[in-house]
N, C-alpha and C positions, 0 to 999 in steps of 0.2 A: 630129636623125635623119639627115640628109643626109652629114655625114660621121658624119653623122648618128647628219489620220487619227484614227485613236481608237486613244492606246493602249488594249489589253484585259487589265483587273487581273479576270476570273471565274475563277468556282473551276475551269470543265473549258471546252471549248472544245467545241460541240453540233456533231453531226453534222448532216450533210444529206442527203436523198433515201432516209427511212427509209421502212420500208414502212408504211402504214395497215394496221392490222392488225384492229382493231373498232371499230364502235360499236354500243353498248350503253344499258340505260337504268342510270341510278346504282342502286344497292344496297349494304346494311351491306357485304356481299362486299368488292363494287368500289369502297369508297370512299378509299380508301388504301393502297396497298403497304405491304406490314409491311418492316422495313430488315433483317431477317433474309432478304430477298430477295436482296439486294447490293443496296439501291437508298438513296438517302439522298437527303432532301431538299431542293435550294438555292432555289429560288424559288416564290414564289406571284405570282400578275400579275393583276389584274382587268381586263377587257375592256370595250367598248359592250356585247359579244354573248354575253360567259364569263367564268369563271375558271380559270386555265390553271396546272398545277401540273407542275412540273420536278423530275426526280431523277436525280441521276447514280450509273452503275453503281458498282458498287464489289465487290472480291476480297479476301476475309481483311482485309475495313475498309481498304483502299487504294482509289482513284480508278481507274477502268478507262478508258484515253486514248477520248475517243471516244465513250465508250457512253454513251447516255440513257434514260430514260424520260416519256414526258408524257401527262398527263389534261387537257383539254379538258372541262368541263360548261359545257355552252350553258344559259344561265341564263330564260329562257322554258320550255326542255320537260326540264331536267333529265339530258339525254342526253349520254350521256359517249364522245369519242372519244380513243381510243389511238395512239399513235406509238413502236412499242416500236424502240429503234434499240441496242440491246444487244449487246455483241459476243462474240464467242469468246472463253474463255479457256483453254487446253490445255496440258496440260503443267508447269503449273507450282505448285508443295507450297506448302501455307499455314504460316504463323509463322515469316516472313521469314529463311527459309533462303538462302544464299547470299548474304545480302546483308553486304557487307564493306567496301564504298565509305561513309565516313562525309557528313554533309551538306556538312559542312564542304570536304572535299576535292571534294566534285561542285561547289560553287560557285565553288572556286578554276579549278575546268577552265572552267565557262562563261562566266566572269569572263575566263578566258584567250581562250575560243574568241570571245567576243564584244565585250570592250572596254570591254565597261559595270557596271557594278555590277551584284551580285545585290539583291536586293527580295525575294524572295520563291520557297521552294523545300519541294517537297513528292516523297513515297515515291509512285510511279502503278505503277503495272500494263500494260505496254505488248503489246498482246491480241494472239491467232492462235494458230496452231496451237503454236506455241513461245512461247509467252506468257514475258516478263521482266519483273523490277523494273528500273525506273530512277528517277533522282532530275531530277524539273522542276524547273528551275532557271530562274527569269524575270529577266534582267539588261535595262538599260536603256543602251544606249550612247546615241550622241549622233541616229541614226536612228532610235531607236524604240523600245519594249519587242520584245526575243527571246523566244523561251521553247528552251532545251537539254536535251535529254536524254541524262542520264550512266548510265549501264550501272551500277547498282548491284552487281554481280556484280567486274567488269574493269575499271573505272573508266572506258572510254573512251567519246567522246562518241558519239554513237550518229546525232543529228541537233542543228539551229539552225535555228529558224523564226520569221521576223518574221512580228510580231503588230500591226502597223501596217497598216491599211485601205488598201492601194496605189486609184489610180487608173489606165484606161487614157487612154491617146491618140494620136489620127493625125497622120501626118506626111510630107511628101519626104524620099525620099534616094535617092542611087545605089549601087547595090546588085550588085558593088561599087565599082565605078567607071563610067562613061561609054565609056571604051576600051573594058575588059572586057563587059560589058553588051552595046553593039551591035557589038563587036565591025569597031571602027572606029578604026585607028592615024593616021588624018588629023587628028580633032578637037584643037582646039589650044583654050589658054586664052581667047584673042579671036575663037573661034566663037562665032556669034548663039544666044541660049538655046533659038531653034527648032528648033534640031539636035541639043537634047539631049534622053534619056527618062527619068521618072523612075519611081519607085516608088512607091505609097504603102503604109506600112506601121503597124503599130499600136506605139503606143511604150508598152510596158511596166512598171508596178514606179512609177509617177510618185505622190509621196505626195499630189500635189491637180494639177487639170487647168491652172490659169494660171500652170506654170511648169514648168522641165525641170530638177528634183530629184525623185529618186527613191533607191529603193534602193541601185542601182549605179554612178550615176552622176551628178554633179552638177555642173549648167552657170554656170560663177562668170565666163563673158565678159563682158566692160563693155556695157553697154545689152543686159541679157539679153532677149531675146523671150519674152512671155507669153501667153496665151492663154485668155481666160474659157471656151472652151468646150472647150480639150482639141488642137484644130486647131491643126497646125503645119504649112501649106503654105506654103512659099516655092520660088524658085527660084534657082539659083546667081548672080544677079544683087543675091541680098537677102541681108545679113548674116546672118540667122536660118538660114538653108542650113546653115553650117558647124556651127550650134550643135544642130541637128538630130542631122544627121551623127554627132557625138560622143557626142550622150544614144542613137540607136539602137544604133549599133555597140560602145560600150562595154558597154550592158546585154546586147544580145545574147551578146558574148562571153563574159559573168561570166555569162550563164543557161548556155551552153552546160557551161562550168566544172562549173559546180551539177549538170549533168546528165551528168557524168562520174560524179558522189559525192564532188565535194570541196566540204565545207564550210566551208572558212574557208581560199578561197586567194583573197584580194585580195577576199572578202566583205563590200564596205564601198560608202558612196557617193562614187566615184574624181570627183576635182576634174578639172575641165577646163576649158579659155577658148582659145577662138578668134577672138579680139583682143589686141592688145596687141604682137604681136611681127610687124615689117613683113619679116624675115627671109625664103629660101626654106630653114625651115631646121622641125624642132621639138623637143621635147625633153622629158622626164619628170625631173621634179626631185625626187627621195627626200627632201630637205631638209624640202619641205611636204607632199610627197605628191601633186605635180598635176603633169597633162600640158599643155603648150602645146605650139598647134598656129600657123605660121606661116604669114604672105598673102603672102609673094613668088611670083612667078610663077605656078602653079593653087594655089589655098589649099590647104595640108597636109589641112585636113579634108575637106574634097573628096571624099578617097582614101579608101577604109576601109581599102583595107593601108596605108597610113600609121596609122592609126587606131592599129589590133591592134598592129605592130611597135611604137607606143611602150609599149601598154598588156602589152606582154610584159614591157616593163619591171618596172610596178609589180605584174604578176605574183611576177617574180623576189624583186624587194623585199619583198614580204609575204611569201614564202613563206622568205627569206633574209636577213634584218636587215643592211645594208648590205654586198647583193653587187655584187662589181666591183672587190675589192679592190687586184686585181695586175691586168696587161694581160688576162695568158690569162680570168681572170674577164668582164673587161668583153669580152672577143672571143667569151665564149661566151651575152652576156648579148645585144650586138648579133646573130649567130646566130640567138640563138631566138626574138627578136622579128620577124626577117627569117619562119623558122620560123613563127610563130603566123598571120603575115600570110596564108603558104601555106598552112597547114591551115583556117583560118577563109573563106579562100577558096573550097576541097574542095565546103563546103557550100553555094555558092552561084554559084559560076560552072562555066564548060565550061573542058574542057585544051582549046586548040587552040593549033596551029603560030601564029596572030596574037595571042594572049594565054594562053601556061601557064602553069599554077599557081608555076610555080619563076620567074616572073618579075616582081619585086614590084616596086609603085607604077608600075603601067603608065602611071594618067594622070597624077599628081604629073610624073612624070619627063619628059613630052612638054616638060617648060618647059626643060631642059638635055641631054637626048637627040637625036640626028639621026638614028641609025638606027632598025627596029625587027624585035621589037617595042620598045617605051619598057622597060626597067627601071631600076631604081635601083640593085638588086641582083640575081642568080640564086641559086636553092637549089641549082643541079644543076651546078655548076661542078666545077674538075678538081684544084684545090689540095690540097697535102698538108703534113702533119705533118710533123716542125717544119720541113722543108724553107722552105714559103711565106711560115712568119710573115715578117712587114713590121715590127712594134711598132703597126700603125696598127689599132684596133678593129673596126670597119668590115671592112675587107681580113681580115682573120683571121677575124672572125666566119663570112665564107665556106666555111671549113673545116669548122664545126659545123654550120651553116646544113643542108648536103649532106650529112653523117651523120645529123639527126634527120630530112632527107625520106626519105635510105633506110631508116631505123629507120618509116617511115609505111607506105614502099609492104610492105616484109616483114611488121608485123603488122596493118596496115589502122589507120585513120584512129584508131578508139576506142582500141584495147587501147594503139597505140603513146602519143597521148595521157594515157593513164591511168599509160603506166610511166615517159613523160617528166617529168608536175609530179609526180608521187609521184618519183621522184629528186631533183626540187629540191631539197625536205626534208631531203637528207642532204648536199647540196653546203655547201664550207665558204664562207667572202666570199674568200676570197683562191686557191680552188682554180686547181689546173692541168686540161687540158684532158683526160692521160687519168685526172687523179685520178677527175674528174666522169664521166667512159668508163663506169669500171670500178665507182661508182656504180649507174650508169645501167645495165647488164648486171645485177647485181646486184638491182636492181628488178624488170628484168623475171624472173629466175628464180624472185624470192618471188611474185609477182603470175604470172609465165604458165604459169613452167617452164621444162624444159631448153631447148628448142626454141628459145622466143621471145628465150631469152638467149642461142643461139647466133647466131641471128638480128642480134641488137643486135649483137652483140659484131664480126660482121662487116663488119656497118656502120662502126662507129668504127675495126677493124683498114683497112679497103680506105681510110682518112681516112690511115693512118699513125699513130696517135692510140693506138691500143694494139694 
């Protein structure tokens, strides 16, 4: 950087928090729903206290996502309770009109969107006021059972949802740095741990609590830290610190992703180790897929914009099958990790004159900076198209860095995010700087309109860039 569970095989997946709706005493009436209701069988369960009977909705004999029905009879007094948790279905013609997407090619999509084989794939009903068909599609990658839904209609994927029982768990970390945080440019790597504060926060998406593998992110350091009870308190004195670091701040960024609407950009469990390399340096290897994080001078992981800048990386990478191809590529791939550092910052620190947002790896950087504030790099520098290039990645990335934060401050933090990695998608590996521009404009006009792409477009022209 420096120059830097259970999987779940049920037929429907039961709602929660349905309304109680009666109890009654049993009767011929009420002793079973006729399936001419939409409701269909799957379970009988016997109890100490009942027998408990489950049915799942169903529209023109398809599965309705969501919807339930269940009988409760208490086996003492005969008395039957309901839990009708049934949903809307509107708008949509029975005898599978529209439906054009074969199974075959829905499975190819989630097979695509998820990595893992299909198993298992069924026609649902996906409910509300615009009620659609799609095809469930349960693939099983190396994280877990998915279940995907393809747009029977458009074939596109619609959603991905792991079906893996996550764990939560507590933890330290600095949030996002020490500098930034207390807003304190004196702390140096050999201040006493007294002088630091930290955070505690809940670590997310962990598939069991005695260890720091989960969803998004997965901790492969030598002598991982584990934890029978979920707790991960250490302090930057204890190797476990960095390894923290990397399971919060990677998952938080891939939640934040997800909460964009993007499904499957960098959707996996990102390898990481925070040992191994005595370097002040770190680095994201597309080879295997993992980021290493370096202990020379303040540990890389320390930093969470160290963090985000590599993990912009293997953004890129999944979004672009070996981008980086040519210089300009890797100067825009450096850029946007510089980029992601600032925007993932947005959310959690203050702008101030002693740490802004455009001034990345405040504390990483106290170990080879003397003036301040500390950066490694700036978003808001003054370099221009093609004048500035150097050949040096790092140095160029500067260039882009400073057009995707003016492409932030004109459309605000969301939208500009949304038309940033939605451009990824169309950048080539070996792209030039205004090929990806003129991309990147592009985006925004299908996604915002004229406006937001004259906007962009300003951004990259005031770069010199187009």
């Amino acid at each position: 950087m420096k120059s830097f569970a259970i999987p779940v095989r049920r037929l429907c997946t039961l709602g929660v928090g349905a309304a109680l709706l009666a109890v009654f005493a049993a009767t011929p009436a009420h002793s079973e729903p006729d399936a001419t209701e939409g409701l269909t069988l799957v379970s009988v369960q016997d109890s100490l206290l009942g027998t408990h009977f489950w049915y799942e909705q169903t529209f023109d004999g398809h599965p309705v996502l969501g919807g339930f029905y269940a009988k409760h009879v208490d086996k003492a007094s005969g008395a039957v309770t309901v839990d009708d948790g049934r949903k809307a279905v509107q708008g949509l013609a029975r005898g599978l009109r529209g439906v054009s997407v074969t199974a075959a090619r829905a499975d190819a999509s989630a097979v695509q969107q998820t990595g893992g084989g299909a198993y298992r794939s069924r026609l649902v009903v996906v409910p509300g006021g615009a009620a659609k068909l799609a095809w469930q599609v349960h693939t099983e990658p190396a994280t877990g059972s998915v279940s995907t839904l393809v747009d029977a209609t458009s074939g596109a994927v619609i959603s991905s949802t792991s079906l893996v029982k996550h764990e939560t768990g507590t933890g330290k970390v600095f949030l996002p740095n020490p500098v930034v945080a207390q807003q304190n440019n004196t702390l140096t790597d050999s201040s006493p741990n007294s002088a630091f504060t930290y955070n505690t926060v809940t670590l997310n998406g962990l598939y069991a609590k005695n260890k720091l593998v989960g969803g998004y992110a997965n901790n492969v350091s030598k002598k991982p830290v584990s934890s029978s009870s979920g707790t991960y308190s250490y302090n930057r004195t204890q190797a476990g610190f960095a390894q923290v670091q990397g399971y919060f701040h990677i998952t938080t960024a891939e939640e934040y992703i997800q909460s964009l609407g993007f499904a499957n950009v960098n959707n996996e469990s990102q390898d990481y180790q925070t040992t191994g390399l005595t370097d002040d340096n770190s680095f994201y290897d597309p080879a295997v897929d993992k980021i290493t994080f370096g202990t020379g001078g303040v540990d890389d992981a320390e930093d969470a914009e160290v963090i985000w800048h590599e993990y912009g990386h293997a953004i890129q990478d999944s979004q672009v099958p070996n981008f980086g191809m040519s210089e300009e590529a890797g100067a825009i791939g450096e850029g946007f990790g510089d980029y992601w550092a600032y925007t993932m910052s947005q959310a959690v620190s203050p702008n101030t004159t002693k740490t802004p947002w455009a001034c990345i790896a405040d504390w990483d950087s106290v170990s080879y900076t003397s003036g301040t504030p500390h950066c490694l790099r700036r978003t808001d520098g003054t370099k221009m198209y093609p004048g500035d290039l150097d050949g040096e990645v790092h140095d160029d990335g500067e260039i882009w860095s400073r057009a995707l934060q003016d492409v932030n401050i004109a459309l605000g933090r969301t939208n500009a995010n949304k038309v940033i990695l939605e451009a990824h998608f169309s950048f080539a590996p070996d792209t030039s700087m205004p090929a990806a521009a003129n991309k990147t404009v592009a985006t925004a006009q299908a996604l915002y309109g004229t406006t937001a792409a004259n906007s962009v477009k300003a951004a990259f022209h005031a770069r010199g860039i187009i």
